[in-house]
C-alpha positions as CSV (number, residue, x, y, z in Angstrom):
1,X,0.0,0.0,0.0
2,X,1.2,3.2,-0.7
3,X,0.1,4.8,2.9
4,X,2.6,2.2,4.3
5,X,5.8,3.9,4.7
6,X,8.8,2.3,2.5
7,X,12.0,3.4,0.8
8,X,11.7,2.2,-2.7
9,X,15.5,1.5,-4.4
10,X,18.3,-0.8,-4.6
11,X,20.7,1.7,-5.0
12,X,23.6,2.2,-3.0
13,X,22.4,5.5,-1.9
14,X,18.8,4.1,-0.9
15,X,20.5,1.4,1.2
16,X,23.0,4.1,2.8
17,X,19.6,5.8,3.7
18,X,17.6,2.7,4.8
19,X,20.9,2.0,7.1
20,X,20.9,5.7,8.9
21,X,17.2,4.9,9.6
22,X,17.7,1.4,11.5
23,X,20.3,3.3,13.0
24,X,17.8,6.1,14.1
25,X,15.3,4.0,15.2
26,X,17.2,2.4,17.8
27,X,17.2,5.5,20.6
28,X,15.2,8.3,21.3
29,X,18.2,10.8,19.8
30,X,16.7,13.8,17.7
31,X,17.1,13.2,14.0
32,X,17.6,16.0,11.5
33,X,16.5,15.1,8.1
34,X,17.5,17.3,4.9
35,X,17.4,17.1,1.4
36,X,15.2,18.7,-1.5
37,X,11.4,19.2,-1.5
38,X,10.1,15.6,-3.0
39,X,13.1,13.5,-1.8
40,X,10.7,11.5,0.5
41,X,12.2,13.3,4.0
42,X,8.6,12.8,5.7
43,X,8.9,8.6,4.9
44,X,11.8,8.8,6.0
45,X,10.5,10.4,9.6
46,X,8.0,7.8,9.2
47,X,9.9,4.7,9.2
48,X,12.5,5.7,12.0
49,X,9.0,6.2,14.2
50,X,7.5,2.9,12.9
51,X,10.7,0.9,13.4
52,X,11.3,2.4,17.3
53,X,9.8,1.8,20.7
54,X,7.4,4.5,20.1
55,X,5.9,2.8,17.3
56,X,2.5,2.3,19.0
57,X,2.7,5.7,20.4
58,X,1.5,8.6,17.9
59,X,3.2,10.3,15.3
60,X,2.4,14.3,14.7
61,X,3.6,16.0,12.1
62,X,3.2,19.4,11.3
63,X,5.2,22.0,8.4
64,X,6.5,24.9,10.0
65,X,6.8,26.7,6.8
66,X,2.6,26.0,5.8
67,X,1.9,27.9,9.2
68,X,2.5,31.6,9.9
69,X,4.8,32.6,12.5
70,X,2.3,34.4,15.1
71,X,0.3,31.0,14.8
72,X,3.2,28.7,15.4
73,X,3.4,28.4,19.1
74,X,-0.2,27.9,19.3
75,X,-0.4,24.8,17.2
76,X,2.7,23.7,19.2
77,X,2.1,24.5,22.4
78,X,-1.8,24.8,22.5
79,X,-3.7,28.2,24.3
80,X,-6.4,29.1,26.4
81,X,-9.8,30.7,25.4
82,X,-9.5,34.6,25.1
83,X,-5.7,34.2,24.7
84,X,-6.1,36.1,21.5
85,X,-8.1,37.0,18.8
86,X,-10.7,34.1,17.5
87,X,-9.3,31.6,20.7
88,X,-12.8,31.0,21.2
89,X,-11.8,27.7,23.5
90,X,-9.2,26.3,25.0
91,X,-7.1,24.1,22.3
92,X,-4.4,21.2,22.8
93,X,-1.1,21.6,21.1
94,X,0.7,18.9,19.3
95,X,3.0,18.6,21.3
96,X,1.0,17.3,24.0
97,X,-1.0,15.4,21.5
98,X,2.4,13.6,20.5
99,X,2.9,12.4,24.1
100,X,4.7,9.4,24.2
101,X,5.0,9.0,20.7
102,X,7.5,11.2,17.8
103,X,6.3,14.8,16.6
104,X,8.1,15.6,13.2
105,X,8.5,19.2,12.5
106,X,9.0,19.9,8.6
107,X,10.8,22.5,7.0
108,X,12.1,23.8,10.3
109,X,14.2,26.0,8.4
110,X,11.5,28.4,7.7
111,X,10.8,28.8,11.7
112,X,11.2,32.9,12.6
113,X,14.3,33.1,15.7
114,X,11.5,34.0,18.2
115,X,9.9,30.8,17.6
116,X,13.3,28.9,17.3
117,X,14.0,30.2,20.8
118,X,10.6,28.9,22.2
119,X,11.8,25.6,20.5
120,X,15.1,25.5,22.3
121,X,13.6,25.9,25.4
122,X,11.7,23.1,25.2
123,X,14.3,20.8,24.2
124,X,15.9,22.0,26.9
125,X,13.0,21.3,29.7
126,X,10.5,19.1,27.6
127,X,8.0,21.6,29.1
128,X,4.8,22.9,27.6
129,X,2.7,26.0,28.8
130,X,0.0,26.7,26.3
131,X,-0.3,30.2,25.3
132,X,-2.1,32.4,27.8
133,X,-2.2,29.9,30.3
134,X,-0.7,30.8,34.2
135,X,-0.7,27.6,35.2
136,X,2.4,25.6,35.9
137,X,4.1,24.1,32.8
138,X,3.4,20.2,31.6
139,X,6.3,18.3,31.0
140,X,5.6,15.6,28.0
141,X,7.4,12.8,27.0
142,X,7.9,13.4,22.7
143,X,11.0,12.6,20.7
144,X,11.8,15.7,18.0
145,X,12.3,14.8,14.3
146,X,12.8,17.3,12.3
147,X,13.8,18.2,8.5
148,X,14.6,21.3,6.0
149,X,15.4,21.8,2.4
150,X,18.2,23.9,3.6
151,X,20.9,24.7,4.6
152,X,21.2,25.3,8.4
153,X,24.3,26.3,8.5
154,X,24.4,28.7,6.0
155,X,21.4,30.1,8.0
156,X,23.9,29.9,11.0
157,X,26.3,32.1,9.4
158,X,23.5,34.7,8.1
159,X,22.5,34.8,11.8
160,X,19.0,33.2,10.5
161,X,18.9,30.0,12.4
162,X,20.0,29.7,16.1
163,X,23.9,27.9,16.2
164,X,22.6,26.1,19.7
165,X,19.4,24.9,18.4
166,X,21.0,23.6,15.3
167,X,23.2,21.7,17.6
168,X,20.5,20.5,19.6
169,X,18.6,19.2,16.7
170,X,21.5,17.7,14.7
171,X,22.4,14.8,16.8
172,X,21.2,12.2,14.1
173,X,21.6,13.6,10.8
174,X,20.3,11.5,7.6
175,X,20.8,13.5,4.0
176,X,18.7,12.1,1.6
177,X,20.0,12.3,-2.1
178,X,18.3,14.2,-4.8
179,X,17.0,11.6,-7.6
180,X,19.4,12.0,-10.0
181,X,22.0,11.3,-7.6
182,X,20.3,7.2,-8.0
183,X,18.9,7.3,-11.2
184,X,19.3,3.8,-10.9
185,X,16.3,3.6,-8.9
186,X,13.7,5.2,-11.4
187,X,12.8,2.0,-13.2
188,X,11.8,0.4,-9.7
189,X,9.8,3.5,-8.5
190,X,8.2,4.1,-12.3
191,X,7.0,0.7,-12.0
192,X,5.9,1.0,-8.5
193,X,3.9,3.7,-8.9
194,X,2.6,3.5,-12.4
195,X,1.0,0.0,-11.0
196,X,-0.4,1.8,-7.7
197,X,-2.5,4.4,-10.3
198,X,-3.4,1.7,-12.1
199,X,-5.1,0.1,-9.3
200,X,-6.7,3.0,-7.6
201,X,-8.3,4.6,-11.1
202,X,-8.9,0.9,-12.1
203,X,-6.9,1.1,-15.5
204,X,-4.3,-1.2,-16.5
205,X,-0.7,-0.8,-16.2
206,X,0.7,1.4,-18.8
207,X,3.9,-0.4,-20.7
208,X,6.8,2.2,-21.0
209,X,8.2,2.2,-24.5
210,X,12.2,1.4,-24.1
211,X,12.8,5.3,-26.0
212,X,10.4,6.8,-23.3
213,X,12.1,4.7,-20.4
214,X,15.9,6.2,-21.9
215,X,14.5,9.8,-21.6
216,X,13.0,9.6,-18.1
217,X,16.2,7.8,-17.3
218,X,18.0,11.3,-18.6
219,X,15.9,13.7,-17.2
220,X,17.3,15.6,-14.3
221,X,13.8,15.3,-11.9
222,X,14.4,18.8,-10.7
223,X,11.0,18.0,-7.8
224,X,12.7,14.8,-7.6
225,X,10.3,11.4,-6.1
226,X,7.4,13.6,-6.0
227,X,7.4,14.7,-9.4
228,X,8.2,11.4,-10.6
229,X,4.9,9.9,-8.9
230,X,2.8,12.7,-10.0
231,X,4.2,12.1,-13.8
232,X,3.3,8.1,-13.4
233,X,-0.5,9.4,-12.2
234,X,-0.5,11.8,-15.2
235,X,0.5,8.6,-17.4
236,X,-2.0,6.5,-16.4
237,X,-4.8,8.9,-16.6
238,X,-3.8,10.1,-20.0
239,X,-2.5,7.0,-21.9
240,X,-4.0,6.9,-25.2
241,X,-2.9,2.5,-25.3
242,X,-1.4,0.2,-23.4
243,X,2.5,1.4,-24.2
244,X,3.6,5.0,-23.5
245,X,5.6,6.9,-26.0
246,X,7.6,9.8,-25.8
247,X,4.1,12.1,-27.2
248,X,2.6,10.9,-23.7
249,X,5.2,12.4,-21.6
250,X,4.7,15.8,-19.9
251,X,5.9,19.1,-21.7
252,X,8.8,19.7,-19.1
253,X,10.7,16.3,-19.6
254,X,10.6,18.3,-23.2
255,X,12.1,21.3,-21.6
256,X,15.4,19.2,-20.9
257,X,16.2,18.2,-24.4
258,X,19.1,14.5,-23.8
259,X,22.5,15.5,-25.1
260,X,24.0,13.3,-27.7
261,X,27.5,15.3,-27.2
262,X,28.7,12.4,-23.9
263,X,28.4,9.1,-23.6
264,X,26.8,8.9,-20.4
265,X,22.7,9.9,-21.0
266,X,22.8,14.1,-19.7
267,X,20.3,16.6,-20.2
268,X,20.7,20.7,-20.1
269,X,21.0,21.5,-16.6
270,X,17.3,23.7,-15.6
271,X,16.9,26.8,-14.1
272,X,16.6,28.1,-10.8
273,X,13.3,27.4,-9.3
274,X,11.7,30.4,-9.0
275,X,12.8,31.8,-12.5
276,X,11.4,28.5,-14.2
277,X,8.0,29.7,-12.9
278,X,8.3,33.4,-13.5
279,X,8.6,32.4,-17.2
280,X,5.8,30.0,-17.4
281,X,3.7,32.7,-15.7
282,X,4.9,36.1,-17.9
283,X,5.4,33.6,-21.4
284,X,3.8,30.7,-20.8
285,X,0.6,32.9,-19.9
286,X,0.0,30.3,-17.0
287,X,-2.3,31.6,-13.7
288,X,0.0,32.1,-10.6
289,X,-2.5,29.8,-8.6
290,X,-1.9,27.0,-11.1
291,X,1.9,27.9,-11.3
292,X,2.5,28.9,-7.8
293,X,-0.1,28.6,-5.2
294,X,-0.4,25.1,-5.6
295,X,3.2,23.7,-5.6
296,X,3.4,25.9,-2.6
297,X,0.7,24.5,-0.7
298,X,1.8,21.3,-1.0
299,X,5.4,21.8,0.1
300,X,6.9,21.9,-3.8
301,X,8.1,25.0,-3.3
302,X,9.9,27.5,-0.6
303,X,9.0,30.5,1.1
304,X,12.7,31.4,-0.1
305,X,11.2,30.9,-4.0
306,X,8.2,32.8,-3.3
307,X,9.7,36.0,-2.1
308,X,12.4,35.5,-5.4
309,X,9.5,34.9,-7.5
310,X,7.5,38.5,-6.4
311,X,10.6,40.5,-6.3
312,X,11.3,39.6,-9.9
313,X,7.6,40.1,-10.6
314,X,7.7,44.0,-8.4
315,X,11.2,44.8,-10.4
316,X,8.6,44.6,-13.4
317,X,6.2,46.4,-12.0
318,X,8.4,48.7,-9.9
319,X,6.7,48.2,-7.1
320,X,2.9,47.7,-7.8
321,X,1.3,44.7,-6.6
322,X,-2.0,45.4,-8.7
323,X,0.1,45.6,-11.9
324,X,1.8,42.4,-10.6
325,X,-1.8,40.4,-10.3
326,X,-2.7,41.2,-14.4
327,X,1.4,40.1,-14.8
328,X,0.6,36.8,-13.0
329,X,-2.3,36.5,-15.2
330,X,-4.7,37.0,-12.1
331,X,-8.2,38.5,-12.6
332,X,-8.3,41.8,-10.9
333,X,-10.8,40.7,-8.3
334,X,-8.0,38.7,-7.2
335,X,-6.1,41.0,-5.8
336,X,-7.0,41.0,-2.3
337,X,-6.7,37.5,-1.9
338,X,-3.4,37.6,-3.4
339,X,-2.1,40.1,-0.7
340,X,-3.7,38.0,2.1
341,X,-1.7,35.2,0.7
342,X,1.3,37.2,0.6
343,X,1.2,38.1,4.1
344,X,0.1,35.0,5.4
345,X,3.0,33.4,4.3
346,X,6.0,36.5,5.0
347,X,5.9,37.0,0.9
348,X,5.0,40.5,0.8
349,X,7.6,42.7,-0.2
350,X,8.1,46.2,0.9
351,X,7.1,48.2,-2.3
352,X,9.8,51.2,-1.4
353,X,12.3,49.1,-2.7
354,X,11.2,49.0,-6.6
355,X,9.8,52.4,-6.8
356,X,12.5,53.9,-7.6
357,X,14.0,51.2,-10.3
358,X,13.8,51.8,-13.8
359,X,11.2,50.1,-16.2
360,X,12.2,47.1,-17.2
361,X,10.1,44.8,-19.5
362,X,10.7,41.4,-19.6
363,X,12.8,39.7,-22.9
364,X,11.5,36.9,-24.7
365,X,14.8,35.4,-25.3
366,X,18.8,35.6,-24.0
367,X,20.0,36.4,-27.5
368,X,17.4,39.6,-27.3
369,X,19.4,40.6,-24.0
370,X,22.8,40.4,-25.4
371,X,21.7,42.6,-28.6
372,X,20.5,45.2,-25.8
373,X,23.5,44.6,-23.8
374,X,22.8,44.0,-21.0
C-alpha cells in the first residue's frame, strides 16, 4: 500500500539511507532530516517512528513553513480561550498530542528566531505552557524529528537559524540524495507507482516504451520522487494505449532536451526554481495559482522561492502589486486575496524598494538581452 511507509530502491544510496534509519530508530536521539522538497524526508520520519519503541505511540507531524509565524506556538504548544483573537476555546497543542510517541517538525528552516527560541527551550526542559495559560508548565514525553530543504548552516552564518538549536537538533543527521543522484532507482519506483494508479483509477498498467524509459532515465527530476509519482498518475490517466511513448510524456521532460555530445545519458541542466516559474507565468501565460499557489501549498516550493519569485515580478512592476496580479495572469478581483496570501506566508515585499528602479520589461529570449546589452 502506498500509505505504508517504504524506501523504494536498490541503489547504494537508498541502502545508505535505509541503514541511517535502523540506525535512528534504535534510541530516542533527535534526528535532523535534509534534502530537497520531494526527496521522500517525511517517509523517512515515518519509518525511524515505525521501526522504534514509540511505534505504538502517535506520530504528529506538522510544516512549520505552511503555518505563519504568530500562529506557530499555538499549534505547538496549544492556548487558552480569550488568549487572542478568535481563541474561542481552549485548544491542545501537538506537542501534547504527541505524548509518548514522535512529533516531526518539517521545514524547520522556515521557523522565525522567536519561535526557534521557544523551541530550544523546550528541548531544553520538555515543558509545555500553552499560550495564555498561568498555570504551571506540563512536561511531555515526545521525541523531535525534524527536516529542512536547507541549509542550516548557512542560515547559522547569516545569523537566520540559532547555532545552539541547530546543535541541539542535529544529533542524528540523515541527508537524503536528490533523484538524479540514484537514477538507478527510477525503473523500480516508475513501476511501483505506475501499477499503484493503475489500481486506484482501475486502469491497467501502462507499458513504458524502451525510448520513453531512456528519456526519463536522462531527465534531471528537478521535484525529484514527487514529481516522478505525479508524472506516473498523469501517465496513467492520459495514456492513449497500453505502451507510453515519448508524445505521452509531460511538456517539461521536453524542456530538458538528452545530449548526444557524452556518452553517459545528460540533459541541459534547468533553471533556478523560481525563475522556471516566472517564465511559465509572464510567457507561458499560465495563472499564478496553477503555477505557484499550488506547488506551494503542497510543500513543492519555498518561502525562499516565493519572495524570489515576487521581487522579480515587483522589479517589473516597480513596485505595484495590482500591476503584478494582471502580470501573474490574475483577474483583478484577485487581488485582495493575493495580498492576504502574501502576508500569510511572510511574501509580501516592501514596495519602497522597486519604486524607484527603472522600467524594465521582460525579454523573450537571452539572444534579445545580449543585442540590448545588458
Amino acid at each position: 500500500m502506498l500509505n505504508t511507509p517504504h524506501l523504494i530502491g536498490a541503489s547504494a544510496a537508498i541502502r545508505g539511507v535505509e541503514d541511517d534509519i535502523e540506525c535512528a530508530a534504535r534510541s530516542d536521539a533527535k534526528v535532523l532530516i535534509t534534502g530537497e522538497s520531494g526527496v521522500g524526508k517525511e517517509i523517512v520520519a515515518r519509518l525511524i517512528h515505525s521501526r522504534s519503541a514509540r511505534r505504538n505511540g502517535p506520530l504528529v507531524p506538522i510544516n512549520c513553513a505552511g503555518i505563519p509565524e504568530t500562529l506557530l506556538a499555538s499549534e505547538l504548544f496549544g492556548h487558552m480561550r480569550g488568549s487572542f483573537t478568535d481563541a474561542y476555546r481552549d485548544k491542545r497543542g501537538l506537542l501534547e498530542e504527541a505524548h509518548g510517541g514522535t512529533i516531526f517538525l518539517d521545514e524547520v528552516g522556515e521557523m522565525g528566531l522567536q519561535m526557534q527560541a521557544v523551541l530550544l527551550r523546550f528541548l531544553e526542559t520538555g515543558e509545555i505552557q500553552p499560550v495564555g495559560s498561568d498555570r504551571r508548565p506540563a512536561v511531555v514525553n515526545v521525541r523531535v524529528i525534524t527536516a529542512t530543504n536547507r541549509s542550516l548552516l548557512d542560515q547559522v552564518a547569516l545569523h537566520e537559524f540559532r547555532e545552539d538549536l541547530f546543535y541541539r537538533l542535529n544529533v542524528i543527521h540523515i541527508a537524503v540524495p536528490p533523484l538524479r543522484e540514484h537514477k538507478e532507482d527510477v525503473p523500480l519506483l516508475l513501476d511501483h507507482y505506475l501499477r499503484h494508479f493503475a489500481t486506484a483509477h482501475r486502469a491497467d498498467a501502462p507499458v513504458l516504451g524502451e525510448e520513453t524509459l531512456d528519456r526519463l532515465m536522462a531527465y534531471q527530476w528537478p521535484g525529484n520522487v514527487r514529481e516522478l509519482k505525479n508524472i506516473a498518475e498523469r501517465l496513467v490517466v492520459r495514456r492513449n494505449s497500453t505502451t507510453v511513448t515519448n508524445a505521452d510524456l509531460p511538456r517539461e521532460l521536453w524542456q530538458h532536451p538528452v545530449s548526444n555530445q557524452v556518452s553517459e545519458r545528460a540533459v541541459v541542466p534547468s533553471p533556478s526554481r523560481s525563475h522556471t516559474m516566472f517564465d511559465r507565468l509572464t510567457r507561458g501565460r499560465e495563472s499564478f495559482w496553477v503555477v505557484v499557489h499550488e506547488p506551494f501549498m503542497s510543500r513543492d516550493m519555498t518561502r525562499d522561492d516565493l519572495r524570489a519569485l515576487i521581487r522579480q515580478g515587483l522589479e517589473l512592476t516597480r513596485g505595484s502589486y495590482k500591476s503584478l496580479v494582471q502580470l501573474f495572469n490574475m483577474p483583478p478581483d484577485d487581488y485582495q486575496r493575493f495580498l492576504n496570501f502574501l502576508r500569510k506566508y511572510q511574501a509580501h515585499l516592501p514596495i519602497q524598494d522597486f519604486r524607484c528602479l527603472p522600467v524594465r520589461l521582460p525579454l523573450p529570449d537571452e539572444s534579445r538581452r545580449h543585442a540590448v546589452g545588458e
